[in-house]
N, C-alpha and C positions, 0 to 999 in steps of 0.2 A: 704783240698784244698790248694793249692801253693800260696804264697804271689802274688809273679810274676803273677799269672793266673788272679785275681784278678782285677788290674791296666790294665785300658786298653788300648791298644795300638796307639798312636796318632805316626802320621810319619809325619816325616819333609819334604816331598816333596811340600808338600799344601802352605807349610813356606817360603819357598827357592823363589817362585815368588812372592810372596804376597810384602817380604823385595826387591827385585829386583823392582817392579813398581813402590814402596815405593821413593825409592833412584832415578829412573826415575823423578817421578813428581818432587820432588823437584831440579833436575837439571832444569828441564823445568820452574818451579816458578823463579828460579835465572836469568835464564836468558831472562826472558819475564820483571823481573824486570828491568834487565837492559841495556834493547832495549828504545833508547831513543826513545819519543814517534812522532809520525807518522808529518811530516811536510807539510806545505801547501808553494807555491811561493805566496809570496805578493808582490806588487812593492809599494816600499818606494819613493815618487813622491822628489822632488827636489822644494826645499822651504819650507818641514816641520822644524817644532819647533822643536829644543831639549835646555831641560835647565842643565848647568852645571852648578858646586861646584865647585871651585877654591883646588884642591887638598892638596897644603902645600903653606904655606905665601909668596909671593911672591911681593919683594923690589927692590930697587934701587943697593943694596948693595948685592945681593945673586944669582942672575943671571947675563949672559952676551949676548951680542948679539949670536943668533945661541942657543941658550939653549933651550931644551925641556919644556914644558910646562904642567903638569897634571891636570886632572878635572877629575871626578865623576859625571855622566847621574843623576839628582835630581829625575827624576818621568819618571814612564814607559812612550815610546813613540810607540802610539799605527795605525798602519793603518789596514785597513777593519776587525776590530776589532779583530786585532791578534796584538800580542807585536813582534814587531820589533827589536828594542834594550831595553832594562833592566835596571831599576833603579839601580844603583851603576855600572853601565857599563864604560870601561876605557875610558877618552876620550884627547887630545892632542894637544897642541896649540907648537906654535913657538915664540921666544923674538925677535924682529924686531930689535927695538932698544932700547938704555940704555938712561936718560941722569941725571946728576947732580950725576954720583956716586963717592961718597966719599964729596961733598960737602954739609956740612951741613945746610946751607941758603939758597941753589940754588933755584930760583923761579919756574924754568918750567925744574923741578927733575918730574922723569914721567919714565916707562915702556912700550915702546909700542910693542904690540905680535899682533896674528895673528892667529884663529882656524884654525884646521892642518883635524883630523877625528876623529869618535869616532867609538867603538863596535859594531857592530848589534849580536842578538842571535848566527847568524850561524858564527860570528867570522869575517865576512868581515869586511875592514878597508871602514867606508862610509865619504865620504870629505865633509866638514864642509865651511857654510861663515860666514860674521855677517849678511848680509841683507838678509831679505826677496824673494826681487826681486832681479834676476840678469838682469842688467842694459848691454842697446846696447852697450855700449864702455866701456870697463871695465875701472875703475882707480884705478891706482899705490895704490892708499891709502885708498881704499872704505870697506876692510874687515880690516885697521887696527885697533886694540882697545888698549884704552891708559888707564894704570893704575896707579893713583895717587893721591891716599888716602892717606893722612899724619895717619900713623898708632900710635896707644895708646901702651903703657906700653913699650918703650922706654928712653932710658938715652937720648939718642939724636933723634935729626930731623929726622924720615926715612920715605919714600913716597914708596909706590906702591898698596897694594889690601891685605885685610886681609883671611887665609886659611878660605875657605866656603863663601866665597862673589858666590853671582850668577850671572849667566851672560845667555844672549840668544844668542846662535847658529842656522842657518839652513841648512837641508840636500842641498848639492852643486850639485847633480846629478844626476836625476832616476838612482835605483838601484832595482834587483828582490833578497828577500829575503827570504832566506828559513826558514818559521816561526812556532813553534809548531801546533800544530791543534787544537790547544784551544781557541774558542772565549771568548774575555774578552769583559764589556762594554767599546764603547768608551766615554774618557773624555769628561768633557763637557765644549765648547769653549766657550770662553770669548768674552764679548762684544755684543753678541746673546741674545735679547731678549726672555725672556720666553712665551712659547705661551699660549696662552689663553685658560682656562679654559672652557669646552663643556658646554651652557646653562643647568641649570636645569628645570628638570621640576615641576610647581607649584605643589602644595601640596594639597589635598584634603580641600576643607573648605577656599581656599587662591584664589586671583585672580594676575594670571603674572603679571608683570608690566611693558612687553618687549612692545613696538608697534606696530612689526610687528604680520602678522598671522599667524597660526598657520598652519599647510598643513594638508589638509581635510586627511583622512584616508585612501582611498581609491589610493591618490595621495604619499603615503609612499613608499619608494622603497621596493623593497624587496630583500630577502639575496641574494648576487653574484652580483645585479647590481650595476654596475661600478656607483660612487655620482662622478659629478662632483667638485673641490675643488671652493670656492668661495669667499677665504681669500686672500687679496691683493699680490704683488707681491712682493719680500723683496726690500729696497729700498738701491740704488748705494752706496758703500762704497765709504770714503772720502779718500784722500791719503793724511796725516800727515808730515811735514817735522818736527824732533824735535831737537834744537841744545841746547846745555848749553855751560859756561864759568864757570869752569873749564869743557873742555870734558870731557865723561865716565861715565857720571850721568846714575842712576838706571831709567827707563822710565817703570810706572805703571799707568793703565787704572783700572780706577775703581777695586783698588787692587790688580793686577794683572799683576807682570814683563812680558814684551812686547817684550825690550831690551834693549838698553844703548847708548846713545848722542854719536854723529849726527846718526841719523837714519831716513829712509824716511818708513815710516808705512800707510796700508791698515787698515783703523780705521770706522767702523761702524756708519751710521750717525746715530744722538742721543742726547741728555743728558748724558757726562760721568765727571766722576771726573780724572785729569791730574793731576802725584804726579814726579817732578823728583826729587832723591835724592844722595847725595855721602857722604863719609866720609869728618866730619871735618866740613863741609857746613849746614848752616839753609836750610829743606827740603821745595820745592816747590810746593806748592795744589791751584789749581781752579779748580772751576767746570764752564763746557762749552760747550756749542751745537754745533754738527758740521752738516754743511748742508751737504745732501746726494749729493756723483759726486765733490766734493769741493776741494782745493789744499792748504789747512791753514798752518801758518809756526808757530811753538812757538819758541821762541829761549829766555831763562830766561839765566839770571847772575846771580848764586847763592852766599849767601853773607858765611863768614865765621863765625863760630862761636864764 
């Protein structure tokens, strides 16, 4: 018998598509990789928060009037539970004005700028205020913000905001953004009471200690019927005016930057704690109830340290 006769004969035709589909899918794996994924329109309403990071240090002595401004988005900013703009997203202010530069005493040495926009996902440029509310007559000076922190690890005097100071911005404009299709939770807002915990119900061998009664059995709803809600209505926010001497002070509610002196705020009636702080300055804390629908003003002089 012949070696040859032996082996037997496999042909390459079976071969030849098998590597061809082969080399198909993975063109098709590449590039389903990298189809970026499916977007939804969100509208980003006009007066949301964004908090920024002060991008590179910024003084009396290293800008000028007209000089661009950098900041870094601190924490995703999220509407109908889609990310909007992205943590570490560019964002850009403008320097208004200089003063006390090259003067090392000067008293009211200061930088006053101006947020300009920052990043959304899909790359649009969204315009940026400092207030919350945009106000029927606008004024000349109402989105200015003034920075002047006498800065540490200097030979000499130098005044403005150290790199990574924070600051609060808000959206200046409805705007529709085209945002991935991934919902994320949304953050949880400050100043919003936590809601109350659903009764339990007593334990075998235990007697409740609720006073009201109990609903006969038969008076139970049942699944699909609409319960009506029978938990009060949320009560009128207060509107906060908050001013400091020196301007520019950090404004925190109950731990949590709000935004920075003078600012008029929509503040939750309540029990909260009021903190304003700056560089250089003994920091500000009381705690204080604000009636609900109310127009209180705080206005502290922070002392120096």
């Amino acid at each position: 018998m012949r070696r040859d006769n032996a082996i037997p004969h496999i042909s390459t035709e079976c071969v030849r598509p098998a590597g061809k589909w082969a080399w198909l899918s993975t063109v098709f794996i590449l590039v389903y990789l990298s189809t970026p994924a499916p977007a939804v329109q969100v509208i980003l309403v006009q007066g949301k928060m964004v908090r920024l990071k002060l991008h590179d240090v910024l003084t009396t002595e290293n800008v000028m009037k007209g000089d661009p401004i950098a900041f870094d988005v601190a924490e995703d900013v999220v509407a109908a539970t889609h990310v909007v703009i992205q943590k570490g997203a560019p964002a850009s202010g403008r320097v208004i004005a200089v003063r006390g530069a090259g003067k090392r005493n000067a008293k009211d040495a200061s930088v006053t700028f101006e947020f300009v926009s920052v990043q959304s996902v899909d790359n649009q440029p969204v315009k940026l205020r400092k207030l919350p509310d945009r106000r029927k007559k606008a004024e000349s000076k109402e989105n200015e913000v003034e920075a002047n922190d006498p800065l540490p690890g200097y030979a000499q005097r130098v005044i403005g905001a150290e790199k990574g100071k924070e600051y609060v911005a808000y959206v200046d404009a409805s705007i529709t953004v085209n945002a991935p299709d991934t919902a994320v939770a949304a953050p949880p807002i400050a100043g919003v009471a936590p809601s109350q915990p659903p009764p339990t119900a007593p334990q075998e061998g235990t007697q409740s200690t609720s006073t009201s009664r109990q609903m006969p059995a038969a008076a139970v709803p049942s699944a699909g019927t609409p319960i009506t809600s029978t938990s009060p209505a949320p009560e009128e926010q207060a509107l906060v005016n908050f001013d400091s001497n020196p301007p520019g002070a950090d404004i925190l509610i109950d731990g949590v930057l709000v935004g920075n002196t003078p600012a008029r705020l929509h503040v939750d009636a309540g029990r909260h704690i009021i903190q304003l702080r700056i560089g250089g300055y003994t920091s500000w804390t009381r705690q204080t109830v604000i009636g609900p629908g109310s127009y209180p003003s705080i206005h502290v002089t922070l002392e120096k340290q």
